[in-house]
Chimera marker file (.cmm) of the C-alpha trace (Angstrom):
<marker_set name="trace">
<marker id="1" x="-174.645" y="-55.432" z="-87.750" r="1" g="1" b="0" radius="0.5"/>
<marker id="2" x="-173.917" y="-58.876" z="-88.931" r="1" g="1" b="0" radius="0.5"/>
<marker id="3" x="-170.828" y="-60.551" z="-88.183" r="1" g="1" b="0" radius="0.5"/>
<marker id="4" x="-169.898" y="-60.937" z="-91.824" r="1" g="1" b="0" radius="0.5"/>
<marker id="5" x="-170.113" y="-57.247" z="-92.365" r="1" g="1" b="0" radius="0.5"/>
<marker id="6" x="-167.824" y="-56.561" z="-89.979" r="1" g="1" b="0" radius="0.5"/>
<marker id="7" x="-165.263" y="-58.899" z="-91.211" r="1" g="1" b="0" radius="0.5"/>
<marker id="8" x="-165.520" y="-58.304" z="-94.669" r="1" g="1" b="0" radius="0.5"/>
<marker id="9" x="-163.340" y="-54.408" z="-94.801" r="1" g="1" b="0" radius="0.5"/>
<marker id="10" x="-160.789" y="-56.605" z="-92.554" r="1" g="1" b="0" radius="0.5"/>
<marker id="11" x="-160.902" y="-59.665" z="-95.455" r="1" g="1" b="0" radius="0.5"/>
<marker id="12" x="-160.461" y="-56.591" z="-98.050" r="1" g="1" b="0" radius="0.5"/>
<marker id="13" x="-157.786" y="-55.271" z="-96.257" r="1" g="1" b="0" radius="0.5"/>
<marker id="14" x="-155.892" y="-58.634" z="-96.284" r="1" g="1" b="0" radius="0.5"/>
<marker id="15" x="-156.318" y="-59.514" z="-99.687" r="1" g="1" b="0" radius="0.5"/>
<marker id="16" x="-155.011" y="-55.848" z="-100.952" r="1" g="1" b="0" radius="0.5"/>
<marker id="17" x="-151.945" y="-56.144" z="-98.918" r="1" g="1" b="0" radius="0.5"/>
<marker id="18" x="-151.557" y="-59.781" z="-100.165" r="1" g="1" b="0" radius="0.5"/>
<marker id="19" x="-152.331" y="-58.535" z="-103.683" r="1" g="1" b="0" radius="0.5"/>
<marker id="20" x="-149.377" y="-55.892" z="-103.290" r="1" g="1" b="0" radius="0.5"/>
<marker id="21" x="-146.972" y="-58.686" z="-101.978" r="1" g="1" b="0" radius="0.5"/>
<marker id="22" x="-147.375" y="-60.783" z="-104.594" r="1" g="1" b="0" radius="0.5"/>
<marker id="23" x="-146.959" y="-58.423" z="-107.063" r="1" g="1" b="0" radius="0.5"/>
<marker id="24" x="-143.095" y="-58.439" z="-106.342" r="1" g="1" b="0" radius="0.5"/>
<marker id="25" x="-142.874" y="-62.222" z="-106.847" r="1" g="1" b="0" radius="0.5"/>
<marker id="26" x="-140.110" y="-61.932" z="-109.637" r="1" g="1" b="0" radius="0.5"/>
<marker id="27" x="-140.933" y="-64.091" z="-112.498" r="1" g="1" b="0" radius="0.5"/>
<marker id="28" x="-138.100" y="-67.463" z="-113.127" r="1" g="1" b="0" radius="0.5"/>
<marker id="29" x="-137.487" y="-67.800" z="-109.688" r="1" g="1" b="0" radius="0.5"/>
<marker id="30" x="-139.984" y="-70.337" z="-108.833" r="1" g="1" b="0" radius="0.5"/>
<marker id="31" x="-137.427" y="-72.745" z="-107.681" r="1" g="1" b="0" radius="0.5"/>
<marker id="32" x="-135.272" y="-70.971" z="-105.665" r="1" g="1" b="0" radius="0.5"/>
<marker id="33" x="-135.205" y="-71.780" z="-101.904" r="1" g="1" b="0" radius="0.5"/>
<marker id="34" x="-133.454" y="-69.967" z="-98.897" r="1" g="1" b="0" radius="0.5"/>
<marker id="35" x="-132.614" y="-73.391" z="-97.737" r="1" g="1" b="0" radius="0.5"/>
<marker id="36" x="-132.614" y="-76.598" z="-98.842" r="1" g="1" b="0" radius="0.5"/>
<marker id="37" x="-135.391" y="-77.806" z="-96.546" r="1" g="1" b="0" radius="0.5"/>
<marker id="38" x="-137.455" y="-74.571" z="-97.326" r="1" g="1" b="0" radius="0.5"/>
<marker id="39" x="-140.187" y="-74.455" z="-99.880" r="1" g="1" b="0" radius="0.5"/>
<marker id="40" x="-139.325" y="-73.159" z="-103.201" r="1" g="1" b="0" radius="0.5"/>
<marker id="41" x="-140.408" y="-69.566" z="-104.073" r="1" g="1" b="0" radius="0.5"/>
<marker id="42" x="-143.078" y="-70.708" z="-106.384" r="1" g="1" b="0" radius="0.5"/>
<marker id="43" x="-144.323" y="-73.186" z="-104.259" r="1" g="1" b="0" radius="0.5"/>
<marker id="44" x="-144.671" y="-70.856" z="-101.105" r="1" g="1" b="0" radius="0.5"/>
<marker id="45" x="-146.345" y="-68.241" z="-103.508" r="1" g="1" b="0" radius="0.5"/>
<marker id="46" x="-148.823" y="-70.084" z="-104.885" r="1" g="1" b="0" radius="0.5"/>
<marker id="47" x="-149.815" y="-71.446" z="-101.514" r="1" g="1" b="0" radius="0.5"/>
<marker id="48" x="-150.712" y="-67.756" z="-100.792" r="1" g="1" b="0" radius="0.5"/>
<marker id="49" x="-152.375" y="-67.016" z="-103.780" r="1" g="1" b="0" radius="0.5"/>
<marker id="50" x="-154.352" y="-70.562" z="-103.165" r="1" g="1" b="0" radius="0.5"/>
<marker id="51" x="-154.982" y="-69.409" z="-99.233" r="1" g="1" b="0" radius="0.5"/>
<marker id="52" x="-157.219" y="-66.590" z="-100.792" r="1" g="1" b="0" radius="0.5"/>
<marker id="53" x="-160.440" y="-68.996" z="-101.652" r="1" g="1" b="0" radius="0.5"/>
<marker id="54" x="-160.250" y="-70.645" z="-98.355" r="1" g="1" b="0" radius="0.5"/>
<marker id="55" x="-162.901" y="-68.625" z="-96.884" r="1" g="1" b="0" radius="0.5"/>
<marker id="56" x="-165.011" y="-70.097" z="-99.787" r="1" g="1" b="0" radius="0.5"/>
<marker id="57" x="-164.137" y="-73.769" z="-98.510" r="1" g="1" b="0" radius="0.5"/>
<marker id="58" x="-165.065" y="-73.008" z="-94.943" r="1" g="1" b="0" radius="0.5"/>
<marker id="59" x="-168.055" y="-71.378" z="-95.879" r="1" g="1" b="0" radius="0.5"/>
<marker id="60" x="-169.340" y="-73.840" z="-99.278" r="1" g="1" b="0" radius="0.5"/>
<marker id="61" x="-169.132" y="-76.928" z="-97.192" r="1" g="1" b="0" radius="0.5"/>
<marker id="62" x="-169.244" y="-78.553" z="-94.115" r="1" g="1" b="0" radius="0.5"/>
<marker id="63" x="-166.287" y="-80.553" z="-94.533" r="1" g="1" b="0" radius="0.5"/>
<marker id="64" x="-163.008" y="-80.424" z="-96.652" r="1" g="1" b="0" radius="0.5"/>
<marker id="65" x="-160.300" y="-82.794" z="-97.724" r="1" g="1" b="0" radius="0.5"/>
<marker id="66" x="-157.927" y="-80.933" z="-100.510" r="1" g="1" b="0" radius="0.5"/>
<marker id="67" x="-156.674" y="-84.347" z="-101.132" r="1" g="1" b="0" radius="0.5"/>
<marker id="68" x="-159.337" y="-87.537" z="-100.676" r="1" g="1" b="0" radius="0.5"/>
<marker id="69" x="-158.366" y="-90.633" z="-99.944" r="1" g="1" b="0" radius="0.5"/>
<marker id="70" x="-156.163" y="-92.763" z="-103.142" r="1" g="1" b="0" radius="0.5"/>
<marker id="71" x="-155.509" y="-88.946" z="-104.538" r="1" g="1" b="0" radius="0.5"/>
<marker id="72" x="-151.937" y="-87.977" z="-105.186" r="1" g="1" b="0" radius="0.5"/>
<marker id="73" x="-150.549" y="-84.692" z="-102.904" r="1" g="1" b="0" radius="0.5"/>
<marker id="74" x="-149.662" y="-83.141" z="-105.662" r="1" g="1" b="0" radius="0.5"/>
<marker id="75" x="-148.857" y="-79.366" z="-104.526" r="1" g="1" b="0" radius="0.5"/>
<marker id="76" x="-149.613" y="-76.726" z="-107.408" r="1" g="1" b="0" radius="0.5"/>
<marker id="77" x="-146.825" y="-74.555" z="-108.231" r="1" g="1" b="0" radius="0.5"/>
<marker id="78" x="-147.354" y="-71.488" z="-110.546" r="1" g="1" b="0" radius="0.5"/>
<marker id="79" x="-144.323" y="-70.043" z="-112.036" r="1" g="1" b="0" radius="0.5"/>
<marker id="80" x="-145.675" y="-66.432" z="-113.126" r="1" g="1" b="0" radius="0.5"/>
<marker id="81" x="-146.625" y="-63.225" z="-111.262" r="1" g="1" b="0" radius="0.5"/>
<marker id="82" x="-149.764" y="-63.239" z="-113.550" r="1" g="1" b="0" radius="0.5"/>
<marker id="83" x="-151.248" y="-66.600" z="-112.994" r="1" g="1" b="0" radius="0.5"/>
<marker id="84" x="-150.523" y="-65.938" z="-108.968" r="1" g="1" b="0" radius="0.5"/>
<marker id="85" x="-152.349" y="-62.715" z="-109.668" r="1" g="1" b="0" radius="0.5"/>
<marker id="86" x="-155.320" y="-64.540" z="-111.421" r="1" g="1" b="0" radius="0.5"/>
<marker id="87" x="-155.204" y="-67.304" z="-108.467" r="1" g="1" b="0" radius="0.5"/>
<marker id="88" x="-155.273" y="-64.640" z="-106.106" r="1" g="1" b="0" radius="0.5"/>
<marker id="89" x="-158.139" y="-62.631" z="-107.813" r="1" g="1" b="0" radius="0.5"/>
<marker id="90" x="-159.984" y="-65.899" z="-108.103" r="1" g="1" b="0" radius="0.5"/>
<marker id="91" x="-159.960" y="-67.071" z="-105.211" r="1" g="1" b="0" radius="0.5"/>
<marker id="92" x="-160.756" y="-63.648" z="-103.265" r="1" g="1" b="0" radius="0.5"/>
<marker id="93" x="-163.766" y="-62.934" z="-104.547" r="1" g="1" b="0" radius="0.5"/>
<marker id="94" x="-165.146" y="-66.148" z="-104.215" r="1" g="1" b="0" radius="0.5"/>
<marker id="95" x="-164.071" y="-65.979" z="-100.582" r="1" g="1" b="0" radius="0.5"/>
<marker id="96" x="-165.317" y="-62.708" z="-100.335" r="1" g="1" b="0" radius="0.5"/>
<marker id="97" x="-169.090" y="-63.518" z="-101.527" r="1" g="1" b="0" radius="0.5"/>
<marker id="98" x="-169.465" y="-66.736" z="-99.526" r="1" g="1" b="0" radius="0.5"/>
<marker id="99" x="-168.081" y="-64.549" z="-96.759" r="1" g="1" b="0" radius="0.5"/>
<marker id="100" x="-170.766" y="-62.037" z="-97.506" r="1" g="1" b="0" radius="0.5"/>
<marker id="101" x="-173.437" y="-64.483" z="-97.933" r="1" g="1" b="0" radius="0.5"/>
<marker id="102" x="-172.975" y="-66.023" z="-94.599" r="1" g="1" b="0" radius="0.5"/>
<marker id="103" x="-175.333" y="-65.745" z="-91.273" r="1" g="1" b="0" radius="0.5"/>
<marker id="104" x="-174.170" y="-65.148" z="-88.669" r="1" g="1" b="0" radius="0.5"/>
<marker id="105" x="-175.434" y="-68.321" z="-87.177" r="1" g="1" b="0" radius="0.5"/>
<marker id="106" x="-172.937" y="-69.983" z="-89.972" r="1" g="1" b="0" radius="0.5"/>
<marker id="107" x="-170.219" y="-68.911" z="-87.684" r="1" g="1" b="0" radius="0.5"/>
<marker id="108" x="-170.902" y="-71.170" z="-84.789" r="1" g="1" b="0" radius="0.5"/>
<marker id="109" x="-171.608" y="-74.551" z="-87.132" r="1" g="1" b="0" radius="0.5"/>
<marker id="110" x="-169.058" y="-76.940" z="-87.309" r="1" g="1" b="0" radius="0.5"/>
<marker id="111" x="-166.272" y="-77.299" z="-90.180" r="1" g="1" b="0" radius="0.5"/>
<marker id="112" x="-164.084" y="-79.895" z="-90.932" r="1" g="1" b="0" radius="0.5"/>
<marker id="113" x="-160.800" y="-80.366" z="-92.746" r="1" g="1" b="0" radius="0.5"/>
<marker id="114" x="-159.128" y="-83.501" z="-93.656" r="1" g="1" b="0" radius="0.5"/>
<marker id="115" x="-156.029" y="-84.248" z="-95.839" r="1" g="1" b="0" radius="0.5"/>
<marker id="116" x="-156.278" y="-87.969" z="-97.505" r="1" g="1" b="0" radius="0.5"/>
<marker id="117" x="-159.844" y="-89.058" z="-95.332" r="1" g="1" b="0" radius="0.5"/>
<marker id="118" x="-157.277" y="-87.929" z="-91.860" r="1" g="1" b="0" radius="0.5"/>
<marker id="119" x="-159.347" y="-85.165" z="-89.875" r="1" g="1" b="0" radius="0.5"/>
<marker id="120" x="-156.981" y="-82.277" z="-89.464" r="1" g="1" b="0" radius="0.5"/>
<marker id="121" x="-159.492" y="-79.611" z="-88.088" r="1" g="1" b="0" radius="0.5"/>
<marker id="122" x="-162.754" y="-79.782" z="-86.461" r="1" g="1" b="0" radius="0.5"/>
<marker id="123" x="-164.192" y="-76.770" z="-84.924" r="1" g="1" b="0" radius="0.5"/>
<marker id="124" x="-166.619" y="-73.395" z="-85.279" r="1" g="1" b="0" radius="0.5"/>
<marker id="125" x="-166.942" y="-71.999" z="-88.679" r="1" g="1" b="0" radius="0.5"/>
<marker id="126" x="-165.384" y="-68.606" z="-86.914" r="1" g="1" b="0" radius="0.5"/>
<marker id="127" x="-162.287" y="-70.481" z="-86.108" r="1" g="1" b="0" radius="0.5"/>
<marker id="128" x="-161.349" y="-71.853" z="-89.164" r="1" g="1" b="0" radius="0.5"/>
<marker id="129" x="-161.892" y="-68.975" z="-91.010" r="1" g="1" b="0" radius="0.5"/>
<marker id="130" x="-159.598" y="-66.833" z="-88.610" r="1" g="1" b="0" radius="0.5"/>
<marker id="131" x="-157.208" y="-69.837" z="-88.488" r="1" g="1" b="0" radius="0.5"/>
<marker id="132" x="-157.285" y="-71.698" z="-91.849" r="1" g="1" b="0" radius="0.5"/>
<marker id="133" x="-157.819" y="-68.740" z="-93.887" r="1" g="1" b="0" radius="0.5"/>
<marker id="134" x="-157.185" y="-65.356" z="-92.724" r="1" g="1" b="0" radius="0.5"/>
<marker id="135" x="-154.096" y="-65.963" z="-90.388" r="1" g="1" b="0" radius="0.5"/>
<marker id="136" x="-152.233" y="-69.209" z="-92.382" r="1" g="1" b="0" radius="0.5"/>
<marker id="137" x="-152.560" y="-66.550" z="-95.235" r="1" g="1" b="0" radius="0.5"/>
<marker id="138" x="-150.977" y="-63.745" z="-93.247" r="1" g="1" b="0" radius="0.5"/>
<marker id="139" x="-148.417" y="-66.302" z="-91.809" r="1" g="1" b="0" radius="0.5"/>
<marker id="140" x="-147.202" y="-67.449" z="-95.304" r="1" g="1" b="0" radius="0.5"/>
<marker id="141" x="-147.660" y="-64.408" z="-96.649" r="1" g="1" b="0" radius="0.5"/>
<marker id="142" x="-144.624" y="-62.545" z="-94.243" r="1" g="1" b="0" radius="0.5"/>
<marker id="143" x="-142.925" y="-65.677" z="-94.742" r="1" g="1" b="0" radius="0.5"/>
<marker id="144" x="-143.034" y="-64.688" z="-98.578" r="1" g="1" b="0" radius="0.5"/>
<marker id="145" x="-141.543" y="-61.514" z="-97.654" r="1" g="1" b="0" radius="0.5"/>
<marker id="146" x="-139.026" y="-62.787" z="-95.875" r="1" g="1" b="0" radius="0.5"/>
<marker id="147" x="-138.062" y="-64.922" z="-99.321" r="1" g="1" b="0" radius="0.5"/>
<marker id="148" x="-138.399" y="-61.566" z="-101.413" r="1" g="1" b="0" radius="0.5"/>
<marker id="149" x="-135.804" y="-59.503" z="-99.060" r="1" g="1" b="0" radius="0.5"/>
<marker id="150" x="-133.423" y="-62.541" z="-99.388" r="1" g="1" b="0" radius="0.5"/>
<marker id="151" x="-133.720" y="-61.664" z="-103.049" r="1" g="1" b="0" radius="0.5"/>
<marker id="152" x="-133.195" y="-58.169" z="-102.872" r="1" g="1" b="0" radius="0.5"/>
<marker id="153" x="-136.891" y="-57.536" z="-103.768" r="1" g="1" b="0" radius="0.5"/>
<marker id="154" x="-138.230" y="-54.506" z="-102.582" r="1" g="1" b="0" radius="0.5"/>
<marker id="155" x="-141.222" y="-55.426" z="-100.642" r="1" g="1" b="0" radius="0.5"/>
<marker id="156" x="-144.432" y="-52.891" z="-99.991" r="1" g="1" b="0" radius="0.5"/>
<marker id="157" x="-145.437" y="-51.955" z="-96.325" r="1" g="1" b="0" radius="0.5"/>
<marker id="158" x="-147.936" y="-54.393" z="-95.128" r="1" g="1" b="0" radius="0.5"/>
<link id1="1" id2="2" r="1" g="1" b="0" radius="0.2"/>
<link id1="2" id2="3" r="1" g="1" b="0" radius="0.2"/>
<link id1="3" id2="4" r="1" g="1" b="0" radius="0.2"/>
<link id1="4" id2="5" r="1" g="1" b="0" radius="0.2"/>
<link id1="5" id2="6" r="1" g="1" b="0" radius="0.2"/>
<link id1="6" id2="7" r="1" g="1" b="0" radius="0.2"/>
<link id1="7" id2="8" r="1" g="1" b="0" radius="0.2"/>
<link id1="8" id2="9" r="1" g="1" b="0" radius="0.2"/>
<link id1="9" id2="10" r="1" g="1" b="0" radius="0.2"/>
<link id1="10" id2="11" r="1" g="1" b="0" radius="0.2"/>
<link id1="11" id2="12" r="1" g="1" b="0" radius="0.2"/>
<link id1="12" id2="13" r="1" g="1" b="0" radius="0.2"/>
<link id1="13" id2="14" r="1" g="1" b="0" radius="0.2"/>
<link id1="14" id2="15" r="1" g="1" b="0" radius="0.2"/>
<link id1="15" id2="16" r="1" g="1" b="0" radius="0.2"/>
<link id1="16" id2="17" r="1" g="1" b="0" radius="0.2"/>
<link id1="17" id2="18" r="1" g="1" b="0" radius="0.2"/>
<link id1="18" id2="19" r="1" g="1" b="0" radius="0.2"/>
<link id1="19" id2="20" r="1" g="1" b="0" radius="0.2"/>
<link id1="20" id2="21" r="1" g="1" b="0" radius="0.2"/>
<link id1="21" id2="22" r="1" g="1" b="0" radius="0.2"/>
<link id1="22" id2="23" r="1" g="1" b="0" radius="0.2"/>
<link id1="23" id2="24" r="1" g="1" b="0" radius="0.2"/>
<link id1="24" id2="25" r="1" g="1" b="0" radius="0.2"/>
<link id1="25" id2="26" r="1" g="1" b="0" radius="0.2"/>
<link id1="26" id2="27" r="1" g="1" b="0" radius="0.2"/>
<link id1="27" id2="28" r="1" g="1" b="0" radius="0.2"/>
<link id1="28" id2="29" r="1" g="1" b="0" radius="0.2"/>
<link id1="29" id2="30" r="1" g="1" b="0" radius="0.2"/>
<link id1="30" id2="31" r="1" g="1" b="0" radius="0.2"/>
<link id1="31" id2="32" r="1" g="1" b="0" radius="0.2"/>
<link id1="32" id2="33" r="1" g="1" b="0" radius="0.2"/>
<link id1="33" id2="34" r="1" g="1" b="0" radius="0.2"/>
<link id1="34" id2="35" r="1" g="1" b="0" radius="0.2"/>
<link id1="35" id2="36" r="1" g="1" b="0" radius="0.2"/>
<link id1="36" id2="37" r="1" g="1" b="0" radius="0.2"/>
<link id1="37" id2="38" r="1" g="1" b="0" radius="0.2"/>
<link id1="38" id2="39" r="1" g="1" b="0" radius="0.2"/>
<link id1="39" id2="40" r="1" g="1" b="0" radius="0.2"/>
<link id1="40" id2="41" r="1" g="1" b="0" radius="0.2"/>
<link id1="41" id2="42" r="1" g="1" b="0" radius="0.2"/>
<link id1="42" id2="43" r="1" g="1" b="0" radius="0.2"/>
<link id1="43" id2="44" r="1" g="1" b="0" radius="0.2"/>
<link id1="44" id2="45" r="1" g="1" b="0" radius="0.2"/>
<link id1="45" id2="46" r="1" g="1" b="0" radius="0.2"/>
<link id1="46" id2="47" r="1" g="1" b="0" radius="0.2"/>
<link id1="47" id2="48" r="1" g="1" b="0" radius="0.2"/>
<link id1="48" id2="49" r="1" g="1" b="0" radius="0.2"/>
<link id1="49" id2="50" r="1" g="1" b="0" radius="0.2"/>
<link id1="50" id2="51" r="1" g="1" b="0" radius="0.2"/>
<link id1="51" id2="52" r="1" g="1" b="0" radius="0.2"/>
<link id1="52" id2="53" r="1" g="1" b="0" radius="0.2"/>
<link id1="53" id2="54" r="1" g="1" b="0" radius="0.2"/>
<link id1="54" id2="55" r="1" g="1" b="0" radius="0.2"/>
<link id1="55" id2="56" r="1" g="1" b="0" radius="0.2"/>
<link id1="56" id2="57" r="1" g="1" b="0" radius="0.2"/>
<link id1="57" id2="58" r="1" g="1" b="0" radius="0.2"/>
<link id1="58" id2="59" r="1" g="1" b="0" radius="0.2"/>
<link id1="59" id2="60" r="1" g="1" b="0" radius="0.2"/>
<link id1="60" id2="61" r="1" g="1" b="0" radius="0.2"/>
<link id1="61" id2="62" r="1" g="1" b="0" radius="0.2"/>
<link id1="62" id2="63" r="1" g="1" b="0" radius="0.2"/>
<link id1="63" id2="64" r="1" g="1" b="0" radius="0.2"/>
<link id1="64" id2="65" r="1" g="1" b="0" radius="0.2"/>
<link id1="65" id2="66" r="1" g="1" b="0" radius="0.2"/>
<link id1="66" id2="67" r="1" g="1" b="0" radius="0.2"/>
<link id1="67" id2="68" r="1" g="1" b="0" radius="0.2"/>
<link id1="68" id2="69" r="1" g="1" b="0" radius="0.2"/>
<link id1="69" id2="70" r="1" g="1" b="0" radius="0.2"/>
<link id1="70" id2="71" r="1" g="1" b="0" radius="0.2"/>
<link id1="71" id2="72" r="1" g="1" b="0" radius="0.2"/>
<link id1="72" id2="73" r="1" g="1" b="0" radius="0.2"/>
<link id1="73" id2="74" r="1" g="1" b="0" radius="0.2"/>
<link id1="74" id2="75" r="1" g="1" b="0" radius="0.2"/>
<link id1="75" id2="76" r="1" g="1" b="0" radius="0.2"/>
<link id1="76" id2="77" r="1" g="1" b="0" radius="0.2"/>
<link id1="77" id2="78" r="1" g="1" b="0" radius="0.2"/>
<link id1="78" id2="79" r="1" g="1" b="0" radius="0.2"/>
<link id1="79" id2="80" r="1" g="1" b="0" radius="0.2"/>
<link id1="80" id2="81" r="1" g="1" b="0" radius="0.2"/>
<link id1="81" id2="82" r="1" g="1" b="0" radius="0.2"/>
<link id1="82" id2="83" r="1" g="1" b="0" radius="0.2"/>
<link id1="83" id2="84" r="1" g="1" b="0" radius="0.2"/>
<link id1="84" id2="85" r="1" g="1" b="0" radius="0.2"/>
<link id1="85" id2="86" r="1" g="1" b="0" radius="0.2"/>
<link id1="86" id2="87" r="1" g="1" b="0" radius="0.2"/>
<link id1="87" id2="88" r="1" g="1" b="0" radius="0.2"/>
<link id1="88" id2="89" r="1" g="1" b="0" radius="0.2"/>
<link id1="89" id2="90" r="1" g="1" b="0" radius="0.2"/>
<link id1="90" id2="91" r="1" g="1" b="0" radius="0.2"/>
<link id1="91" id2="92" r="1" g="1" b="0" radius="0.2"/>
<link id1="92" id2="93" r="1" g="1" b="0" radius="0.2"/>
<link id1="93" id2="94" r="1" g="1" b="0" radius="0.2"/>
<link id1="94" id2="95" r="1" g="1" b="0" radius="0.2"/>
<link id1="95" id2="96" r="1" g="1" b="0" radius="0.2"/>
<link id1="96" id2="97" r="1" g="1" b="0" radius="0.2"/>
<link id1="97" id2="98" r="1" g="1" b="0" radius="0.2"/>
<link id1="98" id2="99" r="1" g="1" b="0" radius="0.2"/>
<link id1="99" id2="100" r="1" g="1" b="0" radius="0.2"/>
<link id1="100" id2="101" r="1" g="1" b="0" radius="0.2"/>
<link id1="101" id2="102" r="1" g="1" b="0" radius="0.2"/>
<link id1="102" id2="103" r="1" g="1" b="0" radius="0.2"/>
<link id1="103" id2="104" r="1" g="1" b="0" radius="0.2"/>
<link id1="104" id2="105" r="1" g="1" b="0" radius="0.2"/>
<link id1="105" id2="106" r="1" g="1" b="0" radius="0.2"/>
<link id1="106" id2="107" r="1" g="1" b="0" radius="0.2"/>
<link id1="107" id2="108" r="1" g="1" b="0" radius="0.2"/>
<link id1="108" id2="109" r="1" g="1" b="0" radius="0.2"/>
<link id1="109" id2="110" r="1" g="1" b="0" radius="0.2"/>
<link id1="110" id2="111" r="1" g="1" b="0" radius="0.2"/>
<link id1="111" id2="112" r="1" g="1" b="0" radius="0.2"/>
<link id1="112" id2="113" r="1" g="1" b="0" radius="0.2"/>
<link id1="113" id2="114" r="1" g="1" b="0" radius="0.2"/>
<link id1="114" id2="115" r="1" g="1" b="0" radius="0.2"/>
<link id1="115" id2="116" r="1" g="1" b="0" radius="0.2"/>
<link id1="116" id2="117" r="1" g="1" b="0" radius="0.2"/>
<link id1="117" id2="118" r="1" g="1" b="0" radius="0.2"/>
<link id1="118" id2="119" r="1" g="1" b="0" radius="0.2"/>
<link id1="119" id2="120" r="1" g="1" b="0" radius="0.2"/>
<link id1="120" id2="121" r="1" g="1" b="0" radius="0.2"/>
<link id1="121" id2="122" r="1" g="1" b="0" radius="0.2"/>
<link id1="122" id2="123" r="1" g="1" b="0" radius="0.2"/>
<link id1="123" id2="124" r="1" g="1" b="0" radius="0.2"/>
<link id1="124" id2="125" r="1" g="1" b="0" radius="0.2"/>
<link id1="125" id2="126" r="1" g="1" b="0" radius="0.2"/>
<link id1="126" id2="127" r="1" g="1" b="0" radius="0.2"/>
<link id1="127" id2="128" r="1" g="1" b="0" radius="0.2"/>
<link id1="128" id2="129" r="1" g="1" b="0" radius="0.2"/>
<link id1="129" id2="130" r="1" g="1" b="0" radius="0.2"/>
<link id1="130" id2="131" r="1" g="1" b="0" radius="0.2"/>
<link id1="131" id2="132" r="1" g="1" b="0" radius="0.2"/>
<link id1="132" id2="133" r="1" g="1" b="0" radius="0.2"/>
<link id1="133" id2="134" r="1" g="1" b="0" radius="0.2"/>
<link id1="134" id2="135" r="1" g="1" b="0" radius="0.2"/>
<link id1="135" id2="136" r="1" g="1" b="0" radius="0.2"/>
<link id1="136" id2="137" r="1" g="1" b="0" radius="0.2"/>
<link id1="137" id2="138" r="1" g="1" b="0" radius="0.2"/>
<link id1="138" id2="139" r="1" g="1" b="0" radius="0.2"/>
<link id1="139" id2="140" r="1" g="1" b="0" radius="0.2"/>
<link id1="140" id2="141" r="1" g="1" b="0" radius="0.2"/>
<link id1="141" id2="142" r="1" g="1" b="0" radius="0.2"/>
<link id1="142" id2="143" r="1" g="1" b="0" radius="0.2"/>
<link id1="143" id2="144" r="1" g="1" b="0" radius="0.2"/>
<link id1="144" id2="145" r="1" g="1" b="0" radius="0.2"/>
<link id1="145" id2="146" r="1" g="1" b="0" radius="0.2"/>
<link id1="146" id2="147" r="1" g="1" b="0" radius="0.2"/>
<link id1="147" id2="148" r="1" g="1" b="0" radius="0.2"/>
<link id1="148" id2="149" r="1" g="1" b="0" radius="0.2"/>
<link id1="149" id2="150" r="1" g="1" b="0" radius="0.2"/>
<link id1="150" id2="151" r="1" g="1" b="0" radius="0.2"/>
<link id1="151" id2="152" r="1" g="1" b="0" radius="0.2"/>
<link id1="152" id2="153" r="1" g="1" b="0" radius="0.2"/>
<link id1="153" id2="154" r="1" g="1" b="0" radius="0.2"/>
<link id1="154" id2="155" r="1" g="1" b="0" radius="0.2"/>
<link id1="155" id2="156" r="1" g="1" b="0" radius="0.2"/>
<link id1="156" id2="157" r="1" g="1" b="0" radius="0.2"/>
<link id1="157" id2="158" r="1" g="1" b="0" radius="0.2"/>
</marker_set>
């Protein structure tokens, strides 16, 4: 079997459950932070909705830079359930299909993230796809939950 097959049910998993989380982001709360040095709710939930397509970035290109060189970082924050939704949906199945589309000798070939021309990640394909995608989207995404308890949001079993 190829090695995308087998991680594609755990990719659907993890975009269902992320799915379900972010359908208790309450809309007009997009600013609020648990601290002052935390990011704000919006912030922190678009970042997980935007953490969906990065399967799509490792596996479209050989090298990334969100931010070139002389851009502005210029975070995007959403401030509705729906448009995280859409995001989410977006991204995911773009992920999903470049996922499915890859060989496995994709895996082994070497990615490369940078943030303003700085290299920030250079490595297998397999490890920033477990890494940069799949686990910084499970990482933010309990992080979220944490956020949504501290709001008295009932959160769904993960």
């Amino acid at each position: 079997m190829a090695l995308a097959q087998l991680l594609l049910p755990e990719f659907d998993a993890e975009m269902a459950s992320t799915r379900r989380l972010l359908e208790c982001v309450p809309d007009g709360k997009a600013s609020w932070q648990p601290h002052q040095k935390s990011m704000a709710l919006g912030r922190l939930a678009t970042h997980v909705a935007q953490l969906a397509s990065r399967g799509a970035d490792v596996f479209g290109q050989d090298e990334w830079d969100p931010w070139p060189p002389g851009t502005t970082v210029n975070p995007l924050v959403l401030d509705s359930r729906a448009k995280l939704l859409d995001l989410l949906a977006d991204g995911s199945r773009k992920a999903r299909a470049a996922l499915a589309a890859a060989p496995d000798e994709a895996f082994a070939g070497t990615w490369t993230m940078k943030r303003q021309g700085k290299q920030v990640f250079t490595g297998p394909r397999l490890q920033a796809y477990r890494g940069l995608a799949m686990n910084h989207m499970i990482h933010h995404r309990a992080q979220l939950g944490v956020y949504l308890r501290l709001l008295g949001v009932e959160i769904p079993g993960m």
